[in-house]
OpenMM code with the backbone's topology and positions (N, CA, C; nanometers):
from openmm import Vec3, app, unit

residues = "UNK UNK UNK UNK UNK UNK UNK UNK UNK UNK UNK UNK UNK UNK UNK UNK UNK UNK UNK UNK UNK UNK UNK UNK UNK UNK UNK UNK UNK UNK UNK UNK UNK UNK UNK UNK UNK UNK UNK UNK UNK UNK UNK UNK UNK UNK UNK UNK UNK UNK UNK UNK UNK UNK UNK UNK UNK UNK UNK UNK UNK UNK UNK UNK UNK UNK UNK".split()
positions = [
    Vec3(5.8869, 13.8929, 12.3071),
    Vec3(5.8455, 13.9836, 12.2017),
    Vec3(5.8038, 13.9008, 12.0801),
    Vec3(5.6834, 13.9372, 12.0129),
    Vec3(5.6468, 13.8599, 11.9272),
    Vec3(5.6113, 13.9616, 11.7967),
    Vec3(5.6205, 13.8791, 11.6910),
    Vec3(5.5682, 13.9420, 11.5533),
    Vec3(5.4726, 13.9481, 11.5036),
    Vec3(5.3714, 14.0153, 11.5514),
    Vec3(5.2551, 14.0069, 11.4307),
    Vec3(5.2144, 13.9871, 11.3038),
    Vec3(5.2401, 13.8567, 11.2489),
    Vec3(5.2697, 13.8176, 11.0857),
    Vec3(5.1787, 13.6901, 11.0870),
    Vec3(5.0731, 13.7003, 11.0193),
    Vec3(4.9890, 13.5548, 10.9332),
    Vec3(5.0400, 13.4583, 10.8743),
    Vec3(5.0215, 13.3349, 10.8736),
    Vec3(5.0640, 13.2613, 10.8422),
    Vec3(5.0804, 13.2418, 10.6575),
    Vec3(4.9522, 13.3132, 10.6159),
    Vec3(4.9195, 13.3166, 10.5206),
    Vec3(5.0080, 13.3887, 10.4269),
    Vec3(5.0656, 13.4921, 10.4951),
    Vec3(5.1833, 13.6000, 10.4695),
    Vec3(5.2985, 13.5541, 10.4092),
    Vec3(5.3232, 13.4427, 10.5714),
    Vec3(5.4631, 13.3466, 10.5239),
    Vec3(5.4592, 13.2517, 10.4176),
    Vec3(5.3358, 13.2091, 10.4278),
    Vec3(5.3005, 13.1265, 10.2991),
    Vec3(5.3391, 13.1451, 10.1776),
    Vec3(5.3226, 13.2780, 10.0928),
    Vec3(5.2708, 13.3873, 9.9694),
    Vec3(5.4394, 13.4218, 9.9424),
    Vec3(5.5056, 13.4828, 10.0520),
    Vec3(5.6447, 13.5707, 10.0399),
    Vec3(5.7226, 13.3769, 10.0037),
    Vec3(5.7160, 13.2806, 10.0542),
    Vec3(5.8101, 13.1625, 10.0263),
    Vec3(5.7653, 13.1047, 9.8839),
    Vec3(5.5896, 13.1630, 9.8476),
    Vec3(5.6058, 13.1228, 9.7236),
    Vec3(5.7014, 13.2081, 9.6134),
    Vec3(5.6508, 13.3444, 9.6208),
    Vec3(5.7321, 13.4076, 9.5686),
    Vec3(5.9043, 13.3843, 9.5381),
    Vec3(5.9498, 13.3332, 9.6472),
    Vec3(6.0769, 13.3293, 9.6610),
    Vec3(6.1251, 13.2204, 9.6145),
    Vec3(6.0044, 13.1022, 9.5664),
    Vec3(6.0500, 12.9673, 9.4882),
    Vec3(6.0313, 12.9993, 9.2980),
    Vec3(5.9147, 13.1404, 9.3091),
    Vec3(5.9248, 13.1652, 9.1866),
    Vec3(6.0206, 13.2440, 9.1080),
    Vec3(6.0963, 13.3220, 9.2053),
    Vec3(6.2150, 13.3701, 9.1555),
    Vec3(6.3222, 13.2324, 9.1311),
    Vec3(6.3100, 13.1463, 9.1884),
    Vec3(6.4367, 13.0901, 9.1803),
    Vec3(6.4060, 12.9986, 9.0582),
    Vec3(6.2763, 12.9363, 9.0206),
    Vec3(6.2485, 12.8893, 8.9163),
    Vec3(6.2775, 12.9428, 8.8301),
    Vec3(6.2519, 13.1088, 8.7665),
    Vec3(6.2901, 13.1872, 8.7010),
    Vec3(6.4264, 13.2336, 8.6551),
    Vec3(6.5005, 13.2102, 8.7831),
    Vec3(6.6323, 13.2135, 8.7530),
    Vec3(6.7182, 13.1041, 8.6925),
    Vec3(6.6796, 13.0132, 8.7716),
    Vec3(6.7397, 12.8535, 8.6858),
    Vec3(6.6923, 12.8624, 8.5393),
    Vec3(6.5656, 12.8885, 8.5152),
    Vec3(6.5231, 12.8901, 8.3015),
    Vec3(6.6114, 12.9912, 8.2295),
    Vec3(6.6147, 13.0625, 8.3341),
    Vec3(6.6687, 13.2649, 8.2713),
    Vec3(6.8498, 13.1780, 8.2459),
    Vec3(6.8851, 13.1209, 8.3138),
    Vec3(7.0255, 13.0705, 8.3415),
    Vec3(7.1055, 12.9411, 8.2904),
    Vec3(7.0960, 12.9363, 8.2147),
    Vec3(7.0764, 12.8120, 8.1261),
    Vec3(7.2156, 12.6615, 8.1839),
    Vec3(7.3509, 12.8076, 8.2503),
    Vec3(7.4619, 12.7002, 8.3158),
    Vec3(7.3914, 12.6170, 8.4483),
    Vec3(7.3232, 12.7678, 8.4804),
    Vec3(7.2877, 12.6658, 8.6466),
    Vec3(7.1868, 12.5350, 8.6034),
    Vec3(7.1814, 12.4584, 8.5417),
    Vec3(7.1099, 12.3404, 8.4892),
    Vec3(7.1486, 12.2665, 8.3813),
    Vec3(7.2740, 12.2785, 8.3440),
    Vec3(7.3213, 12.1469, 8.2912),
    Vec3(7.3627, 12.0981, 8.3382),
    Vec3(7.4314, 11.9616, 8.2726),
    Vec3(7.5370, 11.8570, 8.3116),
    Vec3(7.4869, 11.7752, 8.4760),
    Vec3(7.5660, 11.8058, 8.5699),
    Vec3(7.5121, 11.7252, 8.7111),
    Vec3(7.4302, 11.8014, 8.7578),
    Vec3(7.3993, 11.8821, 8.6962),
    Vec3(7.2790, 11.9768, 8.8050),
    Vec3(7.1610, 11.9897, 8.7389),
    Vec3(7.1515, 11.8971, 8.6484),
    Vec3(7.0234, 11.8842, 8.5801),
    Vec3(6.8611, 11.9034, 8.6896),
    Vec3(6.8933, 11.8228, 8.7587),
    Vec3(6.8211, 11.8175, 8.8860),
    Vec3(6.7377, 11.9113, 8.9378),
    Vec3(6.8300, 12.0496, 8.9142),
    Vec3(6.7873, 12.1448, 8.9815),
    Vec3(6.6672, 12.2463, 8.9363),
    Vec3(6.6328, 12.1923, 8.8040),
    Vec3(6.4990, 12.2285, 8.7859),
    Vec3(6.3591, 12.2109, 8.8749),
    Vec3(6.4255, 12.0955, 8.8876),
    Vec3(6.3000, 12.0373, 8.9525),
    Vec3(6.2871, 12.0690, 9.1415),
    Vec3(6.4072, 12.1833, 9.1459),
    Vec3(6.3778, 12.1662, 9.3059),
    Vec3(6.3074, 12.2789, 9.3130),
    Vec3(6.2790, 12.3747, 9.2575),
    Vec3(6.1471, 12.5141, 9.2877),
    Vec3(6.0258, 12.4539, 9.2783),
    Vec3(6.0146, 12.3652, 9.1259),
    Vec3(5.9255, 12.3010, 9.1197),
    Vec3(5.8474, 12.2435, 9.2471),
    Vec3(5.9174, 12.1566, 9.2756),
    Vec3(5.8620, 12.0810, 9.4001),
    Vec3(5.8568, 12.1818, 9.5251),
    Vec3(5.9293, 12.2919, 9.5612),
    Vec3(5.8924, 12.4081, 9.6291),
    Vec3(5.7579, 12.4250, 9.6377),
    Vec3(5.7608, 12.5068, 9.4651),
    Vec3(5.6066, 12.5858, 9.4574),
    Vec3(5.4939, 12.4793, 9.4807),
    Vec3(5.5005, 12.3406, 9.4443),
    Vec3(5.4098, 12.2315, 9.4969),
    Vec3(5.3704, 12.2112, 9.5780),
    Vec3(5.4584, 12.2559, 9.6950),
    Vec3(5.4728, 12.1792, 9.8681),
    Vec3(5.3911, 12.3351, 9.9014),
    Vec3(5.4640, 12.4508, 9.8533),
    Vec3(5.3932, 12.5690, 9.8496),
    Vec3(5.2558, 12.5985, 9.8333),
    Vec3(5.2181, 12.5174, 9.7202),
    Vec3(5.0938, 12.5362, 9.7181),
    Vec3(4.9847, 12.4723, 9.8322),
    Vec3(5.0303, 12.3565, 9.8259),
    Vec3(4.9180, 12.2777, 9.9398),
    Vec3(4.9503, 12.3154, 10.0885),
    Vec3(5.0694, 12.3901, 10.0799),
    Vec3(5.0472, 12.4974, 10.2639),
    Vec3(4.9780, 12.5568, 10.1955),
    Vec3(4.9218, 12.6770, 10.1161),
    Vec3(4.8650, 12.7647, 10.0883),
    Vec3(4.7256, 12.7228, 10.1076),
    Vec3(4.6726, 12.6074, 10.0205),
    Vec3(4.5326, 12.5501, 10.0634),
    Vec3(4.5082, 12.5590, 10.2033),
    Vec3(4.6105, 12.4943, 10.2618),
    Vec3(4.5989, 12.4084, 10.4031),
    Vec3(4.5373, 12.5660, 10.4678),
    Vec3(4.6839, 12.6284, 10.4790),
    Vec3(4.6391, 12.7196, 10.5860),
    Vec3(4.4939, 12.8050, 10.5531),
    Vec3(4.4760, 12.8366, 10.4406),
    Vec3(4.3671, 12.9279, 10.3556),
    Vec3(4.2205, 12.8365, 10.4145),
    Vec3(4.2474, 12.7116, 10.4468),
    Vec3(4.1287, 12.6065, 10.4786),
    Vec3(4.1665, 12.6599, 10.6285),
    Vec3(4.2562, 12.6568, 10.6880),
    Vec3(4.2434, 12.7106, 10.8151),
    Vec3(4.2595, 12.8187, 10.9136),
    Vec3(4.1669, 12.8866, 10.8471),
    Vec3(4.1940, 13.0093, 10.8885),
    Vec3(4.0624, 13.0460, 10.9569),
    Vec3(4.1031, 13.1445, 11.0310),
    Vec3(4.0001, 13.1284, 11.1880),
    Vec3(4.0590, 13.0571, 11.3107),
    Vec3(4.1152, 12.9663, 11.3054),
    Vec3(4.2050, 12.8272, 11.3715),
    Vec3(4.3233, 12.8435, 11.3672),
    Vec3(4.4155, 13.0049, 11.3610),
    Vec3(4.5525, 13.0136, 11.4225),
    Vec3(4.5521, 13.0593, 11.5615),
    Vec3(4.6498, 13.0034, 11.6280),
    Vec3(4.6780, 13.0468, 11.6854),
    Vec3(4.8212, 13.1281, 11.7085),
    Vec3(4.8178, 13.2052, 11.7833),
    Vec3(4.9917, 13.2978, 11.8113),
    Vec3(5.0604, 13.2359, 11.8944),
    Vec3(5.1736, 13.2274, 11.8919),
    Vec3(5.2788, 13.1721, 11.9348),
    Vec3(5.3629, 13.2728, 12.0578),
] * unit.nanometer
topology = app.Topology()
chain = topology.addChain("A")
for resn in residues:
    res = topology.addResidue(resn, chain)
    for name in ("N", "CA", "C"):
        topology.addAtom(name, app.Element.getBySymbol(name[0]), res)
């Protein structure tokens, strides 16, 4: 049994879900002090890695195949 879902789909909903969390770490000012300074920067680099799947697949489209 398989799911009918685009890649492009999965793409969009994981960005979303790095922009909430970016949002929440600024909105949250404990979750990012002291040793967890760090953790700014991990949506960041999410929505980054996010973005260039987004190119990628958006460049390849026509060229999925289903699983």
């Amino acid at each position: 049994m398989s799911l009918p879902l685009r890649s492009i789909v999965i793409v969009r909903i994981g960005l979303a879900i790095w922009m909430i969390a970016l949002t929440l770490v600024w909105a949250v000012p404990s979750l990012s002090d002291g040793d967890r300074s760090w953790w700014r920067w991990v949506p960041i680099a999410g929505l980054t890695i996010g973005a260039l799947g987004y190119a990628y697949v958006r460049r390849a489209r026509g060229r999925e195949t289903s699983f």
